[in-house]
Structure formats: structure tokens, C-alpha cells
N, C-alpha and C positions, 0 to 999 in steps of 0.2 A: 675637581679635576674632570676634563673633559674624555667622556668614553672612546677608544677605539674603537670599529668595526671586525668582529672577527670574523674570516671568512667562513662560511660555511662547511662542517667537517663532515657533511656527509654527501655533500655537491657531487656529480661526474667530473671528473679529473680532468682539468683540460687540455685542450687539445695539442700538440706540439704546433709550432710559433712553424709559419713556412720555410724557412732557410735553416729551419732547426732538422736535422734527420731523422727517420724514424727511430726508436731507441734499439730494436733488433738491428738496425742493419749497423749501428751503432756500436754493437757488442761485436757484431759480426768483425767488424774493423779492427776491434781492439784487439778480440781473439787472433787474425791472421798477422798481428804485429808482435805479439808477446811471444806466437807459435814460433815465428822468426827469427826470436831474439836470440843469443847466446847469453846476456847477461840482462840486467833488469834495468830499462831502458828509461828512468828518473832518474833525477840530480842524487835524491836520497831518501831516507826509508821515511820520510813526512811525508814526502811527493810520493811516494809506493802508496800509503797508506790510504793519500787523500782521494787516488785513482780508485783504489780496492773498494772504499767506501761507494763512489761514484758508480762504479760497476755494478754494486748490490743496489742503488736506486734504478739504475737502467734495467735490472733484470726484473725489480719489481714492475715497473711501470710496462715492460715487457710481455709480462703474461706469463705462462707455462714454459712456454719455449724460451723467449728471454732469459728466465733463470737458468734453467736448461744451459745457456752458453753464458751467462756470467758464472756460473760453477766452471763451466771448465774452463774460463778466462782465470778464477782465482786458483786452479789446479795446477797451470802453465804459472803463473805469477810465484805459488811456491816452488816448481822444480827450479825456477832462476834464483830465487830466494837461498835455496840449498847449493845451486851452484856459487853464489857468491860467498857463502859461510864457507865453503871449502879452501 
């Protein structure tokens, strides 16, 4: 069987793609849409979840502050959460 190439797991991260946006300003978006909301702005709780997950790589690749606002992106995501259980 022929080998794949695995990429390097200790490389520099690269760099976001040009058209792609920085991942802060990225949360920052998310954060002023959820802050927004009245109810939780996905089809349903797969699409919540697959966002939630998405948010915790942006705030990783983010830095300090990134996490910083994907926490309180997923803080706003449960008060809509609880509002919809209601």
C-alpha cells in the first residue's frame, strides 16, 4: 500500500486564505448576531451544535482574546438555548 504524507503536526498554523476573515473579527460577528437574537438563529439543534463547535476552533486559532469572545458567544447561545426550552 502506498504511504500518505502526513502533514506536519508541529508546523506554524497557517495563514488564513485572503477572502477568508480574521478569525477574531469572525467571532466578533457572530457574537453581535446571537447578542441580537430573541431565539437561536439555526434550522435546529445539529446546526446549533455544528456552529458551537465552529466557534470553539475560531476562538482557538484566535488567541486569548478569541476565546475570550467565543465563551461569551457560547454564554448568548445558552440564554437562547433556555429561552427556547421555555
Amino acid at each position: 500500500m502506498p504511504r500518505v504524507a502526513q502533514a506536519d503536526l508541529f508546523a506554524p498554523a497557517p495563514t488564513p486564505m485572503p477572502d477568508e476573515p480574521p478569525p477574531l473579527d469572525e467571532l466578533r460577528a457572530i457574537l453581535a448576531r446571537v447578542r441580537a437574537a430573541d431565539r437561536l438563529p439555526f434550522a435546529d439543534a445539529a446546526a446549533a451544535m455544528a456552529e458551537e463547535l465552529r466557534v470553539v476552533g475560531l476562538g482557538r486559532r484566535a488567541g486569548p482574546e478569541g476565546e475570550a469572545v467565543a465563551a461569551a458567544i457560547l454564554d448568548e447561545m445558552e440564554r437562547l438555548h433556555a429561552l427556547t426550552d421555555r
